[in-house]
Each structure stands twice: as C-alpha cells, then as structure tokens.
C-alpha positions as CSV (number, residue, x, y, z in Angstrom):
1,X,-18.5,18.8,-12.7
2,X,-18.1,17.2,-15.8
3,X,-20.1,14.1,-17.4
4,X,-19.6,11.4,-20.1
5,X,-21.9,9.8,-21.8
6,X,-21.8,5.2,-22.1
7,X,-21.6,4.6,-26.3
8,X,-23.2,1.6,-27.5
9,X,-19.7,0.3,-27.5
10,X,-18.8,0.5,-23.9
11,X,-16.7,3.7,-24.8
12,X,-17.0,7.3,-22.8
13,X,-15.5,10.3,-24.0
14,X,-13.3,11.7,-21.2
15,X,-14.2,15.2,-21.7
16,X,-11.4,17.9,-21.8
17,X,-11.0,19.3,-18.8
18,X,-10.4,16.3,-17.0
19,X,-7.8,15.5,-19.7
20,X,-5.9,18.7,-19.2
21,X,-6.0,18.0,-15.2
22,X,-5.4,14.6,-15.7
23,X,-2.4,15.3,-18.0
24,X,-3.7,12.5,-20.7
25,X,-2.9,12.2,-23.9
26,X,-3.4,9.7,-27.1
27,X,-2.8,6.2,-26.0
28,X,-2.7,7.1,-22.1
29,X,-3.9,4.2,-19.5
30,X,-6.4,5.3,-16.6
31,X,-7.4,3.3,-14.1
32,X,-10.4,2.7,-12.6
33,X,-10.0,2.3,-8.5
34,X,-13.2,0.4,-5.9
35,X,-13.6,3.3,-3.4
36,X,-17.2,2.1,-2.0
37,X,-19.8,-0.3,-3.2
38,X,-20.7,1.6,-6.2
39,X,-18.4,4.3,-6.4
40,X,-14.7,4.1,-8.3
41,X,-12.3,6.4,-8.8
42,X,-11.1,7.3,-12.2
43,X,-6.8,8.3,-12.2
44,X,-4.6,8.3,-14.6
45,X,-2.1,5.6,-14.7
46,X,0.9,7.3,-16.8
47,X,3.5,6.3,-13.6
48,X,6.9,4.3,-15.2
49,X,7.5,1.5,-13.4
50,X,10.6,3.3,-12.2
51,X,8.0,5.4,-9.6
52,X,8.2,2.1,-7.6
53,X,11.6,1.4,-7.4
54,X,12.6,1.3,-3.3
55,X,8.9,0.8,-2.7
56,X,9.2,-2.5,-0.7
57,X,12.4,-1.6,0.5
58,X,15.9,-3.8,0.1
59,X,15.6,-7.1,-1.1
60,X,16.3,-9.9,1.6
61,X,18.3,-12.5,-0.1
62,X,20.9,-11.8,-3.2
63,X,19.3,-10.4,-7.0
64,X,20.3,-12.5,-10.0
65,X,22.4,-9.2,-10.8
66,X,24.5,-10.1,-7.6
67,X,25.6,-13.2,-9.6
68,X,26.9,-12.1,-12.4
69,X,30.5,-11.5,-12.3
C-alpha cells in the first residue's frame, strides 16, 4: 500500500509507484471518481478525446460536416 501525505497547500505527493502503474508523468491529469460515501477512486485521466469516438453510437440527424460541399 502506498500513502501520501495533505501539504498545507492542499497538495499530496503521488508517490512513485503509483506513478509508474499509473503511467503519469509531468503535467498529467488524474481524476478523482465518488465510489461510496467517503471513498474515491484515484485514475489517471491521460485518455484523448479520440478514446470516445463511436461511444454514443451514429449521430441521428446530419453533422455540420454533412453540409459542407
């Protein structure tokens, strides 16, 4: 198990290992997810945008790319 320490900032420092398993570097974004009152879960959030692409599935009506000629 690993631990962090609260600064007098608001600040932890993510220790190492869950860096490495985490795949974080410099400037990375994490996110912190509600699981239960009281408990989050910490992952990273280093997914482009382009991870979501078919996600929702076809679009209904036309795109504004359809318009364009």
């Amino acid at each position: 198990m690993a631990n962090a320490t609260v600064g007098s900032r608001g600040r932890i420092t993510i220790p190492i290992k869950v860096r490495h398993a985490l795949q974080l570097d410099r400037g990375d974004r994490v996110e912190f997810v509600a699981v239960a009152p009281g408990r989050f879960e910490f992952t990273a959030a280093t997914q482009s945008v382009r991870a979501l692409k078919g996600l929702f599935g076809k679009p209904k009506r036309p795109t504004a790319g359809n318009y364009c000629s």
